[in-house]
N, C-alpha and C positions, 0 to 999 in steps of 0.2 A: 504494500500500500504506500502510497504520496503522502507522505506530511503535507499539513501546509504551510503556504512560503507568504509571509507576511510582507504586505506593503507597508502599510503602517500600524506598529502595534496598539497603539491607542485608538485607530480611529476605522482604520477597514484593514480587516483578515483577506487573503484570497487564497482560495483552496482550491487546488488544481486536482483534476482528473488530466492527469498524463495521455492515458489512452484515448481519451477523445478530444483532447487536444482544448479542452475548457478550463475554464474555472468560475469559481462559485466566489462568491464574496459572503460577508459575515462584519455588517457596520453596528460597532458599539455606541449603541445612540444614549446610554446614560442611563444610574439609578441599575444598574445588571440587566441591563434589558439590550437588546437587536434585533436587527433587518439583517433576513436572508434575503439574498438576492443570484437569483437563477439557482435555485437549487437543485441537483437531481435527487431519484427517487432513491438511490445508495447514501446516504445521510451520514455515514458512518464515519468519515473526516470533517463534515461540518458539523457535527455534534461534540465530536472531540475540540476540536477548535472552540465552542463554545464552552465545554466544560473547563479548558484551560482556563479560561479568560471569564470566570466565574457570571457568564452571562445566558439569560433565559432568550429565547427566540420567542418576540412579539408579530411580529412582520414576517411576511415570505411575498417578495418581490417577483414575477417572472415578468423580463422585458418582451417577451413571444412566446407563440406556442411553438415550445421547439420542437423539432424533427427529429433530433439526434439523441434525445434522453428524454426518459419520463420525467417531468416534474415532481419535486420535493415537496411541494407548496400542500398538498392537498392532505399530504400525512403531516405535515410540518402544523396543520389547521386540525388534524383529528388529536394528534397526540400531546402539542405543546399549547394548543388555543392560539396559534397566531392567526395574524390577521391575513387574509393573501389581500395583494394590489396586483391589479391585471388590468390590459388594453379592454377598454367598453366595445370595442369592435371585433375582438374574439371573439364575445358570443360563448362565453365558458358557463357548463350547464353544471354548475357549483356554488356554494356563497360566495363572494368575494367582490372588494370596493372593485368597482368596474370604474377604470379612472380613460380622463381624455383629454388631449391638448391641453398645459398649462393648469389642470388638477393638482391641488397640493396636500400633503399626510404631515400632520404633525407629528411628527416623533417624538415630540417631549423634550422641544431644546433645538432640538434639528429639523431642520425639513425635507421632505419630498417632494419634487415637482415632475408630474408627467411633461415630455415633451415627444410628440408625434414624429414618430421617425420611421415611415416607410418604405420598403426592399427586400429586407430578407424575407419579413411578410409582409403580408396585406393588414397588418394591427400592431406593429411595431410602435413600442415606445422605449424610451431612452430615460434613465432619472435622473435629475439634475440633486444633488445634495447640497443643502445649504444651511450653512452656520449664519441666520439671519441673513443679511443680503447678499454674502458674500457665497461664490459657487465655488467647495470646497472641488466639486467633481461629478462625473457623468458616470452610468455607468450604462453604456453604450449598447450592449448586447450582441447582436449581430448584423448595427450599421456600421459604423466606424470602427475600424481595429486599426491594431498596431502595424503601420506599412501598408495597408490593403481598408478591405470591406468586405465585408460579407457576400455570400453566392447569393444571386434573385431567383434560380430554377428551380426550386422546389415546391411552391404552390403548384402550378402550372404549367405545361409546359409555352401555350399561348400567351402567358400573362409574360414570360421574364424580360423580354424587350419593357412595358410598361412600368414594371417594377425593376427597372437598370435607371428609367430616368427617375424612378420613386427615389431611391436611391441616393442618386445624385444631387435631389433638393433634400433631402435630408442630411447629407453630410454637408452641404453649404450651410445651412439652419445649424450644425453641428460646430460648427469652425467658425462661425461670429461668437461662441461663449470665450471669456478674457481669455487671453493666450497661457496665461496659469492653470487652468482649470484640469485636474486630473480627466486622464483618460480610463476609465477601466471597463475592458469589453471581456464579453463570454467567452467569443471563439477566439482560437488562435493558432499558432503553425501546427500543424498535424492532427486539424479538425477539418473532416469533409464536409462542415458548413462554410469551412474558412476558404480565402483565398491565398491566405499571409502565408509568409516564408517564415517568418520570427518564431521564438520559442513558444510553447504554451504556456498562457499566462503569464506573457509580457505586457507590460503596462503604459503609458505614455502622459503627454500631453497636449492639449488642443495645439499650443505653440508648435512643440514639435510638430507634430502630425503635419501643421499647416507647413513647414517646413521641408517635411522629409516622406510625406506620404507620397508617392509615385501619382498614385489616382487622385489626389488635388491638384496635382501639376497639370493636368487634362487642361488641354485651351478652352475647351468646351463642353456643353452637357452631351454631344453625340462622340466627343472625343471620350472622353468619360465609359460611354456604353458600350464603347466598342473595344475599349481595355480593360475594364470590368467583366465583359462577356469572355474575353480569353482566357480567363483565366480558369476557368470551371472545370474540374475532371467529374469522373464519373465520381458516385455514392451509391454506399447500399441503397438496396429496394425497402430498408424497414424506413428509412426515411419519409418513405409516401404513407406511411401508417400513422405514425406517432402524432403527427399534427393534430389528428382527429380525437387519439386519444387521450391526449393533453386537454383540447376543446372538453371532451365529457368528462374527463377527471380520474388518475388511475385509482384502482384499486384501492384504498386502504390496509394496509399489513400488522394484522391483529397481531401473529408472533412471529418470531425471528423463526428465518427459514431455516431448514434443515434440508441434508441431504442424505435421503434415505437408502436402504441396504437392500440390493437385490440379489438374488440368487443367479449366477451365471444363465444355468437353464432356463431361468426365466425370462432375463433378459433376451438371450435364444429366441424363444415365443414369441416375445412381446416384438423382435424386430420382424418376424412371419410376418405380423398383422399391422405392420409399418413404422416400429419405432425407427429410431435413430439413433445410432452411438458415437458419441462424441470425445474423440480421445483427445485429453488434453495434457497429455504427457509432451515432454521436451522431445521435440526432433533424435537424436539417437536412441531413445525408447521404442519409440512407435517405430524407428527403423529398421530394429530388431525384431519384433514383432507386437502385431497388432488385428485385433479382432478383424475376419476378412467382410472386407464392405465397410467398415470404421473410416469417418470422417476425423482428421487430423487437425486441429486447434489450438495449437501451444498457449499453456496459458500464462500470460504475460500483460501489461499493463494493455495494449491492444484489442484482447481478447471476445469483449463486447462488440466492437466493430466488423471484425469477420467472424462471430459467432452470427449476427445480423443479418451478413451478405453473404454466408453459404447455409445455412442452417434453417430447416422451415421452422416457424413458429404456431403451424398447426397440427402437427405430429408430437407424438411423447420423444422425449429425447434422453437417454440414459448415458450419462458421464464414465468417463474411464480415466482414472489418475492416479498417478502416485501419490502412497502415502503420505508424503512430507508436503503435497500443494493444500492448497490452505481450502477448503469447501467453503468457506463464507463468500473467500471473493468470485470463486466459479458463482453462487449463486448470486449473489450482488451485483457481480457484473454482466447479469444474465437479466435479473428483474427490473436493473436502469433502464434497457431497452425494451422491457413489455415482454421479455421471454418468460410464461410464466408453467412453461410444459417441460419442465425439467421431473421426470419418472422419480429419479434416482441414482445411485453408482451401482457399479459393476462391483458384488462383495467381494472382498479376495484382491481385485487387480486382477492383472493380466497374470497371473500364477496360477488363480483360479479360473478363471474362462480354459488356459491351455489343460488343468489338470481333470477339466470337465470334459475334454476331450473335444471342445468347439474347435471351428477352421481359423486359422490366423494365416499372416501373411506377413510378408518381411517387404522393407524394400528399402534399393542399395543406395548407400551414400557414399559421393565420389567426393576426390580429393580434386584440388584446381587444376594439377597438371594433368589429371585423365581426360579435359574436356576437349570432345570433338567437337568445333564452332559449326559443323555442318548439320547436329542433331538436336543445335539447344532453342531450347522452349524458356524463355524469358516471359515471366506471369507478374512482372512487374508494373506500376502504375502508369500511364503513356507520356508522363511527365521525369518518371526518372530513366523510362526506356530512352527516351530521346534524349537525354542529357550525359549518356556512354552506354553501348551495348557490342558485345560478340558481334563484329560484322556479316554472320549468315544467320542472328538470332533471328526464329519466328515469333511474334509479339503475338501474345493474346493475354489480356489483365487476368486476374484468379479470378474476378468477381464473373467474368464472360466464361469461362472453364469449362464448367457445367453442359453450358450448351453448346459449346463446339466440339468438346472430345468424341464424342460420335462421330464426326468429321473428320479429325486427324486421323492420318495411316498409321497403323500399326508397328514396329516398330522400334531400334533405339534410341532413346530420347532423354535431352539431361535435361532437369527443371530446373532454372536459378530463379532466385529474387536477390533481395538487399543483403540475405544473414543467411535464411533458410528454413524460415519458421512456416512462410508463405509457398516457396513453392512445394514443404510436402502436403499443406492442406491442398495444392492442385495437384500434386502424384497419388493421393488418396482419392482424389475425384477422378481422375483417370483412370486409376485400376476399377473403380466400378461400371466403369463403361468398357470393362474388357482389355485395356491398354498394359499387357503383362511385362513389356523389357523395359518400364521407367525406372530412371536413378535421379536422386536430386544433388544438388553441387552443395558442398559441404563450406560454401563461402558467397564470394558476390563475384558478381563478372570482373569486378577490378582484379580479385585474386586470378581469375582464370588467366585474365589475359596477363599481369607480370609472371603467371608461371609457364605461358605456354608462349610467352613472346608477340603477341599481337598488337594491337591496337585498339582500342574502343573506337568505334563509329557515336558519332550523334546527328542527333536529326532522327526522322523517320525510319 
């Protein structure tokens, strides 16, 4: 788990989710009392953060209904009594102050003012924080970030032209508050709402920003849309889900999850009639072997994000791990995204599945210098493929996989991505589609090519 990395200790916490490339904020507005702001529904570093800092959560702020995690707000409202503050334009089928342009919350010494800032959605608001008249800071969401702005293609696909120029008056409206004025936004580099190169949970200021952001340097609002629009990669498909269920409001979670014990052979069964096993063992585990048809996961700060984009979320799904990975955060970071079909584990591990006599399968990991450049399958992001690859790599993302390995010829074939976490969850999708001589590269194409003498290509 992410500690959190304090901006300022007396006045706002921000608590990073590494893995999705956010953070959460936690302002001590005075008397032990706080504003959450964008929380997700894993609570479990903004709860610590507050019990450091001997403060109750009053307030639960979401500046959108986000795509990328369930919100905090609604458990934050069953379990601690805060108050939620949300866009009037949401439309959230929950209690909560429905605030609009220039709406303000007294927090008891401090204020909240809504200000209208849409793009990322179509209900976008921005909170201005203020110590009397003075704007201590924004906290942005996912219109203005650090270097960048936020993506406009997830409403719709017809809307994002409309919502690029939404966008662009919102960050103009954004960049006239004093050039002091904290920046602190949701997204950030290695969130696919984000556009940003910058770390997760980098911070700014209006000043800066007006300075050094690329996309205020835009001569114009269509100069603006048209660099804004480049920058978009794909996102999972649970992205098109969450909006709505954010809108109705997630679940309530009476007690802490558990993850319960199943029997090999049952697990067996249960995949007959269409579970799913989910092995979230480290890459040389599952290499060695791994229940045969088992979807590969590594679990790691990421984990959520391509559990999202490979994994259906209407099927039961039965986890496979080693004893020493920690179960809360496979479930945690499983319930942020609305995954709420987790069976159970595999009892035993893979000791037990082999000693029950079930199929497993192995699959090989190669060193940099085995790599043929004429067999490799690069399932990397279209952004890092083009910035160096194997010059006879075939490109196809892991989140695409799925549907084209039925396509690919059969075969020797090397998977790489960045590490290798990613292309064996696509050599584990390949062997289910039949694909029996995959190996995955035991590094990144930088190792391959200083071991085998080549070159990186960039570009397409």
């Amino acid at each position: 788990m992410t500690a959190a990395m304090t901006v300022d200790d007396d006045l706002v916490t921000s608590v990073l989710d590494r893995g999705l490339g956010n953070a959460a904020y936690l302002v001590n507005v005075g008397d032990g009392r706080a504003l959450a702001v964008d929380a997700s529904r894993d609570l479990r570093r903004l709860r610590r953060a507050a019990e450091t800092r001997s403060l109750s959560i009053v307030f639960a702020a979401d500046t959108h209904l986000h795509a990328d995690f369930l919100s905090g707000a609604v458990q934050l409202a069953a379990t601690d009594g805060a108050q939620i503050l949300a866009s009037k334009r949401g439309a959230r089928q929950f209690q909560h102050r429905a605030m609009e342009d220039g709406d303000e919350v007294d927090l008891g010494g401090l204020t909240l003012r809504a200000m209208m800032t849409l793009g990322h959605t179509d209900e976008h608001l921005a909170f201005i924080l203020l110590d009397g008249s003075r704007q201590l800071g924004v906290f942005t969401g996912g219109s203005l970030i650090v270097g960048s702005a936020a993506r406009v293609d997830l409403v719709a696909p017809e809307r994002t032209e409309e919502l690029a120029h939404a966008q662009y008056q919102s960050l103009q409206r954004l960049t006239r508050l004093p050039d002091q004025t904290a920046v602190w936004p949701t997204h950030g580099g290695g969130s696919f709402c984000s556009t940003a190169t910058t770390k997760p949970g980098a911070v700014s200021t209006i000043g800066a920003e007006r300075a050094t952001n690329p996309l205020l340097a835009a001569p114009d609002e269509d100069a603006f849309v048209r660099m804004l629009l480049g920058t978009s990669g794909s996102f999972p498909p649970y992205f098109l889900r969450l909006g709505e269920r954010n809108r109705r409001g997630p679940r309530v979670l009476l007690t802490a999850p558990l993850l319960q014990q199943i029997e090999p052979e049952a697990v067996a069964a249960a995949v007959v009639q269409g579970a799913e096993i989910i092995d979230v063992r480290q890459v040389p585990a599952f290499a060695q072997a791994h229940p045969a048809g088992a979807l590969s996961i590594p679990l790691r700060p990421a984990f959520a994000s391509w559990l999202g984009w490979l994994a259906p979320d209407d099927r039961p799904l039965v986890i496979l791990r080693e004893i020493s990975q920690d179960p809360d955060e496979i479930l945690w970071q499983s319930l942020k995204i609305g995954y709420e079909n987790i069976l159970g584990e595999i009892a035993g591990g893979i000791d037990a599945w082999k000693s029950a006599g079930l199929p497993t399968r192995s699959t090989t990991l190669i060193r940099p210098d085995q790599v043929a450049d004429d067999s490799v399958l690069d399932i990397r992001q279209t952004s890092e493929f083009r910035a160096g690859h194997l010059p006879a790599a075939l490109h196809i993302e892991l989140g695409d996989i799925a549907a084209t390995s039925p396509q690919l010829p059969d075969g020797p074939m090397v998977v790489m991505c960045g590490h290798g976490e990613r292309a064996m969850s696509a050599a584990s999708l390949l062997e289910r589609t039949g694909h029996t001589q995959v190996s995955v590269l035991d590094g990144s194409p930088q190792h391959a090519a200083d071991a085998t003498g080549v070159t990186l290509h960039t570009g397409p």
